[in-house]
C-alpha beads as a LAMMPS data file, in Angstrom:
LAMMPS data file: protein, C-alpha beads

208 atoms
207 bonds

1 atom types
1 bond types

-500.0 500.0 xlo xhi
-500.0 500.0 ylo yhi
-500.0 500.0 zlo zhi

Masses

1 110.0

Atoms # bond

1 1 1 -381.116 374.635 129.887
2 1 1 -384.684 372.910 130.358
3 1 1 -385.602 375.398 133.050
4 1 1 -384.662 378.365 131.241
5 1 1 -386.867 377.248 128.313
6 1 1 -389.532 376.493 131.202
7 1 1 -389.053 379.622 132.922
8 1 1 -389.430 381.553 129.086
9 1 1 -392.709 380.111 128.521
10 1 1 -394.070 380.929 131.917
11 1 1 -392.842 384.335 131.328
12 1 1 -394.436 384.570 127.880
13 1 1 -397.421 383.285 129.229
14 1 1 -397.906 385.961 131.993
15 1 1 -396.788 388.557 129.526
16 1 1 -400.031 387.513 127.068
17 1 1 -402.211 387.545 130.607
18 1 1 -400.691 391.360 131.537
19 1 1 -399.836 392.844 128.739
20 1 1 -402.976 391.940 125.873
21 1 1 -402.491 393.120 122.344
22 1 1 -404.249 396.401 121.829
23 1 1 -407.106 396.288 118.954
24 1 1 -405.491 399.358 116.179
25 1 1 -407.590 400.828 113.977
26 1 1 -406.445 400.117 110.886
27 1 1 -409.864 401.272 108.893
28 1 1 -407.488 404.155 107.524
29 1 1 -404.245 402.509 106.564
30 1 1 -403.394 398.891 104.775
31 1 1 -402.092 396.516 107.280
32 1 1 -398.844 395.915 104.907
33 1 1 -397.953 399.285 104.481
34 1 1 -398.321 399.264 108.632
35 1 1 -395.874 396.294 108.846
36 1 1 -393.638 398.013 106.280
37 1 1 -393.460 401.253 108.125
38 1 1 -393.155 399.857 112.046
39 1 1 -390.200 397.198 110.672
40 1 1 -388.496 398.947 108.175
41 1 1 -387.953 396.493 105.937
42 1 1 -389.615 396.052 102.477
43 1 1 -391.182 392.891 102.971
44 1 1 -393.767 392.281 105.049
45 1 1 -393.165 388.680 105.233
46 1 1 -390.402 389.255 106.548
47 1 1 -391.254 392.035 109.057
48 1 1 -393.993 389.919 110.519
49 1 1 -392.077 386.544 110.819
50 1 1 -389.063 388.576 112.797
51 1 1 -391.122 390.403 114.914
52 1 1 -393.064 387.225 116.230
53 1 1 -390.239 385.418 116.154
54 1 1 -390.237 384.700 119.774
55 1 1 -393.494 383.135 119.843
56 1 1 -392.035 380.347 117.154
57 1 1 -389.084 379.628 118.598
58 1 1 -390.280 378.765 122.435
59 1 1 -392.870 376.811 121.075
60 1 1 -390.322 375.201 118.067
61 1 1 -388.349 374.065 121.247
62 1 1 -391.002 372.554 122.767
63 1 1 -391.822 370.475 119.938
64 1 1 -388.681 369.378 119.451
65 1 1 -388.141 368.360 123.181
66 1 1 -390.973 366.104 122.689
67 1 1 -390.118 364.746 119.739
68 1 1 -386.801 364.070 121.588
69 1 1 -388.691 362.567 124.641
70 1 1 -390.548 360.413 122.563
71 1 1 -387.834 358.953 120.542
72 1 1 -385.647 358.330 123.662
73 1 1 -388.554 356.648 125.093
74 1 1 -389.631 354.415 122.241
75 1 1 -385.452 353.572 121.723
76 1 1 -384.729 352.682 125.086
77 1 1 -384.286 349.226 124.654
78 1 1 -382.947 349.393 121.389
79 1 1 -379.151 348.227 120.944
80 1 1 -377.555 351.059 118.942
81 1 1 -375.404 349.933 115.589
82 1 1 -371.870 350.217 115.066
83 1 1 -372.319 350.545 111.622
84 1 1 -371.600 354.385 110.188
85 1 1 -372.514 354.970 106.674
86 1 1 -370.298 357.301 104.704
87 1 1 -369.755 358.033 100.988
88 1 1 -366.332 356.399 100.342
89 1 1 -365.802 356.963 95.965
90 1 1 -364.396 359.674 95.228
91 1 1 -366.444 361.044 93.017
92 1 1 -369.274 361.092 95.217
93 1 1 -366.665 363.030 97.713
94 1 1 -365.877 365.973 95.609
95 1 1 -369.422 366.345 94.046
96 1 1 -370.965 366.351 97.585
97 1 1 -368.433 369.116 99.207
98 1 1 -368.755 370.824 96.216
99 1 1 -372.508 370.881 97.233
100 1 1 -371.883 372.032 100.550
101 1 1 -369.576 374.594 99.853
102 1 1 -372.266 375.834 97.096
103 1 1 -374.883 375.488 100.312
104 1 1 -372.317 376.931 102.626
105 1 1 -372.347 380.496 100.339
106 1 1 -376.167 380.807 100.040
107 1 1 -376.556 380.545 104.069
108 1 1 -374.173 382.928 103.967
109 1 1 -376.164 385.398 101.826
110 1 1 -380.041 384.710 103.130
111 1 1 -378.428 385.423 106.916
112 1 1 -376.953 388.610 105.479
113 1 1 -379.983 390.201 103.325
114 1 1 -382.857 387.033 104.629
115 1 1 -384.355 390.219 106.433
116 1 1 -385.348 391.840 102.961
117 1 1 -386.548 388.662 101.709
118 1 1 -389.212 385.538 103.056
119 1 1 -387.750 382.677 104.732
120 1 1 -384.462 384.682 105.559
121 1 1 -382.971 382.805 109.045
122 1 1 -385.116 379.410 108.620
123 1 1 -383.577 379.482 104.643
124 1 1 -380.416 380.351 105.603
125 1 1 -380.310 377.307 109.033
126 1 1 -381.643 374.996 105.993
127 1 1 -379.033 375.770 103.800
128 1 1 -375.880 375.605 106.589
129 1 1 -377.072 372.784 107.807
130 1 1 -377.155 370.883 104.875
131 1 1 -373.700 372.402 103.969
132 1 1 -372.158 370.810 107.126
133 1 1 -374.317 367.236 106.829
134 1 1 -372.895 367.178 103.522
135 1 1 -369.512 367.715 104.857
136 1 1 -370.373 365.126 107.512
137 1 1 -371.088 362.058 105.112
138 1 1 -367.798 362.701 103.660
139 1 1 -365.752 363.036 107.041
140 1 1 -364.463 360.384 109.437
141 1 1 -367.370 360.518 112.756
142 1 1 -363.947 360.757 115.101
143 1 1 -363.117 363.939 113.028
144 1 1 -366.496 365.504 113.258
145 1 1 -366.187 364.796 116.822
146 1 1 -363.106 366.386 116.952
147 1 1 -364.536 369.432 115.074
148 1 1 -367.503 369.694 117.416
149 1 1 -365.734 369.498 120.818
150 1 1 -363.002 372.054 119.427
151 1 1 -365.275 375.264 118.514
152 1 1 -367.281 374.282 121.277
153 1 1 -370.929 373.419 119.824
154 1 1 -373.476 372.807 122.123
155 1 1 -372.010 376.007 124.289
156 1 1 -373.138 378.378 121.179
157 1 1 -376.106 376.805 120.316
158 1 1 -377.103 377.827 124.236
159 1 1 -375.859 381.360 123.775
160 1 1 -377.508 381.953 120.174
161 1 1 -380.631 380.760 121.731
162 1 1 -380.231 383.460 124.578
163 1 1 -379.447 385.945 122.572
164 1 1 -382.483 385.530 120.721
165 1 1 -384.331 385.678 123.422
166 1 1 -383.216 388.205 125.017
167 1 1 -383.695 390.537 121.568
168 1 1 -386.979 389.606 121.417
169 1 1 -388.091 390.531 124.478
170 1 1 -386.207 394.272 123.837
171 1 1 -388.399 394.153 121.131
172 1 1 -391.797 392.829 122.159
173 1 1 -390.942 395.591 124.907
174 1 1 -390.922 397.822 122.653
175 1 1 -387.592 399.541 121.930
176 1 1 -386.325 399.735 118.347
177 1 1 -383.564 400.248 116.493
178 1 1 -382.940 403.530 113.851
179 1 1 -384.660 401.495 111.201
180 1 1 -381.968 402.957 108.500
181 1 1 -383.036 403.304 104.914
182 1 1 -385.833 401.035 103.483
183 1 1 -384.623 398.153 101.257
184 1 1 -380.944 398.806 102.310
185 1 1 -378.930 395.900 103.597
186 1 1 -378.279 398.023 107.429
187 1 1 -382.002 398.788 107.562
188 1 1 -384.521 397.049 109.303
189 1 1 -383.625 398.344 113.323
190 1 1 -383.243 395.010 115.692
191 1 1 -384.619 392.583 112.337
192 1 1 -381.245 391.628 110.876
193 1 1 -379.528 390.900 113.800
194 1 1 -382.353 388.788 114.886
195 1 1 -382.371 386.863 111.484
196 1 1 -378.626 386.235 111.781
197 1 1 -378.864 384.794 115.091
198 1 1 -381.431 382.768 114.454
199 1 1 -379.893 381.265 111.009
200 1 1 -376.675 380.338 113.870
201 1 1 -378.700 378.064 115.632
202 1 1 -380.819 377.005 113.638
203 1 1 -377.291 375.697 111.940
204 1 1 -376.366 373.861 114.572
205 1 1 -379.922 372.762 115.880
206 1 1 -380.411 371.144 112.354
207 1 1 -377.343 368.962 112.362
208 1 1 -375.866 368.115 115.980

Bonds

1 1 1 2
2 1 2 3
3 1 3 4
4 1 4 5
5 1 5 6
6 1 6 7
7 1 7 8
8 1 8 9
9 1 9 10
10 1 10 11
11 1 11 12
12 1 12 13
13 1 13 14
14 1 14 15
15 1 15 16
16 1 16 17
17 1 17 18
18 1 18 19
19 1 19 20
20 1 20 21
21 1 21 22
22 1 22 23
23 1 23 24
24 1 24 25
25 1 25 26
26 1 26 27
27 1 27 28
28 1 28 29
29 1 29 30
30 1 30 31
31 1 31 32
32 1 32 33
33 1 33 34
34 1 34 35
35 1 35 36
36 1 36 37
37 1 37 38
38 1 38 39
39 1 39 40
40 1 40 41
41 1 41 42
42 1 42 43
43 1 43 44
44 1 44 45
45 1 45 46
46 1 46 47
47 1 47 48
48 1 48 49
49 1 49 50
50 1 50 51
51 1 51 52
52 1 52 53
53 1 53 54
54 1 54 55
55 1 55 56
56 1 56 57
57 1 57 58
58 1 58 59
59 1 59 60
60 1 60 61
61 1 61 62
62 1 62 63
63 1 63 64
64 1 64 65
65 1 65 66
66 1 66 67
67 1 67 68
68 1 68 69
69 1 69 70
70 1 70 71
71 1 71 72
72 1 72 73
73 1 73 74
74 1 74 75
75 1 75 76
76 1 76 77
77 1 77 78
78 1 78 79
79 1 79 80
80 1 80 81
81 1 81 82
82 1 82 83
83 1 83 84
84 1 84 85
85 1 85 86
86 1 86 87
87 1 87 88
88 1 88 89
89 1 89 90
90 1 90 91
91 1 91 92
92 1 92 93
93 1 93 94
94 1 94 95
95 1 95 96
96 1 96 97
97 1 97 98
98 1 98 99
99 1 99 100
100 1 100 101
101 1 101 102
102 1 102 103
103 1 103 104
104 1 104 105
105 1 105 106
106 1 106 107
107 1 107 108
108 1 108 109
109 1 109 110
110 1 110 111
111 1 111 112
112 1 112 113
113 1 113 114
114 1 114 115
115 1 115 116
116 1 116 117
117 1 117 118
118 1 118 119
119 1 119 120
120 1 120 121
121 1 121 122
122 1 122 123
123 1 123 124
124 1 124 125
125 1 125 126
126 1 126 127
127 1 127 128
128 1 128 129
129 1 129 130
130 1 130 131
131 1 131 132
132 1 132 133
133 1 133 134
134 1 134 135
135 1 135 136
136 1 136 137
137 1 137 138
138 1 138 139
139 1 139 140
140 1 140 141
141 1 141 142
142 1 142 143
143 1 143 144
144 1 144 145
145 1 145 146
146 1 146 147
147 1 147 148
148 1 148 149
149 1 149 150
150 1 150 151
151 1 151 152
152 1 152 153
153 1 153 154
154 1 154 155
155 1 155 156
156 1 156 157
157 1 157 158
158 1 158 159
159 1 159 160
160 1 160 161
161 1 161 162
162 1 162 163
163 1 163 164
164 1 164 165
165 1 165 166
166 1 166 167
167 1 167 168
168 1 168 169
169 1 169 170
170 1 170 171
171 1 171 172
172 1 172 173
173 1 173 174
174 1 174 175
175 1 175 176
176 1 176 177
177 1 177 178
178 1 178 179
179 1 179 180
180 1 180 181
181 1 181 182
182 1 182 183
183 1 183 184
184 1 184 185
185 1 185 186
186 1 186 187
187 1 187 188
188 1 188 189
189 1 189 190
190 1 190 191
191 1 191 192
192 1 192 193
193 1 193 194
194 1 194 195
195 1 195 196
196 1 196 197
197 1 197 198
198 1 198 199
199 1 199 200
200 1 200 201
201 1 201 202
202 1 202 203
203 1 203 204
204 1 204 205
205 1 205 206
206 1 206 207
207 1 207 208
C-alpha cells in the first residue's frame, strides 16, 4: 500500500508541474459566492475543504507514516507490556457505551449532512472513532480482535482510501456531478460522497 501512496504523490506532483492553476478574474464576483456556485453547497467551508481534499489527505498520510516510522524506531528495543487497561465497574461501563452510542449517532449525522456544514468528514471520523475507543475500553482486547478480523478492517480502510482517491482525481479532472438543489441534503454533485468516504476511514484510521 506504500507504493500506491508513493506512486499518488508522484502523480500529484507532475499534475501541479503540467497542469498549473489558472489565475480567474475574480475583480467582478466575490470569491464565496464563486465557491458556492462551482460546489453547490451552501457553505463555503465546506466546498473548499472537499474540493482540496486530495491535497490533505496524501500529505495527512505522509505525516502519519512518519510519525509511525519514528515511533517504531525510537520503540525498537522497548519490551512491550502485558498489562491492558480496561474500565471494569459497572458504572463506568454503561456511562461510557452510553457515550459511544451518543458519539456513534452524531458521526452518523455530520457524514450524512457534514457537506452543508464545516468540519463535516474530519467531525464525523472524530466522533466514530471515539464511539468505537469508547466501546474498546469496555470490551475484552481478544473480542475486539475478534471484531476486527471478522468485518475485515484493514481491507476497508485500503479501499475507502482508494476510493477517495480515485473521486478526487474525477474531480480535480474536472467532471461534476448535477449539483441538485442548494442547501438540500442530495445536493452538492461528487461533495457528499466524498465527505462520507472520508468520515469511513478516517473511523478506522483514528482507532486501529
Amino acid at each position: 500500500m506504500k507504493w500506491f501512496y508513493i506512486l499518488a504523490g508522484m502523480a500529484l506532483f507532475v499534475k501541479m508541474l503540467i497542469m498549473p492553476n489558472s489565475e480567474p478574474n475574480l475583480s467582478d464576483m466575490a470569491i464565496v459566492e464563486t465557491v458556492v456556485r462551482e460546489t453547490g453547497v451552501p457553505n463555503a467551508v465546506s466546498g473548499i475543504i472537499f474540493r482540496n481534499r486530495l491535497y490533505d489527505t496524501i500529505f495527512e498520510v505522509i505525516v502519519f507514516t512518519i510519525a509511525i516510522l519514528g515511533a517504531n524506531y525510537l520503540l525498537a528495543n522497548e519490551k512491550p507490556s502485558c498489562s491492558i487497561y480496561q474500565f471494569k465497574d459497572e458504572p463506568s461501563i454503561i456511562l461510557a457505551r452510553l457515550g459511544a452510542t451518543i458519539a456513534a449517532l452524531v458521526g452518523i449525522e455530520l457524514a450524512i449532512r457534514g457537506h452543508l456544514s464545516p468540519g463535516g468528514g474530519f467531525a464525523a471520523g472524530v466522533a466514530g472513532g471515539t464511539a468505537i475507543g469508547l466501546i474498546a475500553i469496555t470490551s475484552s482486547y481478544q473480542w475486539m480482535q475478534e471484531i476486527y478480523q471478522k468485518w475485515h478492517a484493514a481491507t476497508w480502510e485500503k479501499i475507502s482510501v482508494l476510493i477517495f482517491i480515485v473521486l478526487s482525481v474525477i474531480t480535480l479532472s474536472g467532471m461534476e456531478l448535477p449539483h441538485g438543489e442548494l442547501g438540500t441534503l442530495f445536493s452538492g454533485g461528487i461533495l457528499p460522497i466524498l465527505n462520507r468516504t472520508y468520515a469511513l476511514t478516517k473511523n478506522i484510521i483514528y482507532v486501529f
